[in-house]
N, C-alpha and C positions, 0 to 999 in steps of 0.2 A: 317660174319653173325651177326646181330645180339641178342643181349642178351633180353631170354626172361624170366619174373617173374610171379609167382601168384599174384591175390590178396588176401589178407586176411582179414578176418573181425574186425576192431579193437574192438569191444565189447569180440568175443570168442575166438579170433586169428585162426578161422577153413578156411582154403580154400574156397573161392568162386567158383562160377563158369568161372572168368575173368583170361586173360593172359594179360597183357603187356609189350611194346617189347619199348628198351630204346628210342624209336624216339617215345614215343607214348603221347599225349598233352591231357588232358581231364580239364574239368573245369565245377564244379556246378553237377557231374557226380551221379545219382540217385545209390548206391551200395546198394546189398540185400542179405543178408545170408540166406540161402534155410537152415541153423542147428536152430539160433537162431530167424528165423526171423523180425531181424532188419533190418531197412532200414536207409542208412545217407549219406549225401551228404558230395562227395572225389576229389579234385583234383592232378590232378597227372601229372610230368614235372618229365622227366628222371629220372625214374624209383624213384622218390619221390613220397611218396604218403602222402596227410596231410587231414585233417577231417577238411570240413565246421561248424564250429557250428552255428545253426542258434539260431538267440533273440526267445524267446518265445513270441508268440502271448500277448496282451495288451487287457487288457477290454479298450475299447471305454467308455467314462465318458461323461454325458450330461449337 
């Protein structure tokens, strides 16, 4: 059987609402804490899970 995990929210470390199971592939994956309501983009390969950071938005210059 496979082995299954939480997720957890890397800002509060509190439980999500997600389980994944060590065959399970996510990329670019929208993640949202129902405690702290944050939201951040997680990809996840056997049972790794790493935080997308995205660049901040740029003022456009004319």
């Amino acid at each position: 059987m496979a082995e299954i995990k939480w997720i957890y929210c890397p800002f509060c470390k509190s439980k999500t609402r997600l389980k994944i199971r060590e065959d399970t592939i996510l990329e670019n994956f929208p993640l949202f804490c129902p405690k702290c309501k944050q939201e951040t983009l997680i990809r996840v390969r056997q049972l790794n899970i790493s935080v997308i950071q995205e660049p901040d938005a740029k003022t456009q210059s004319r």
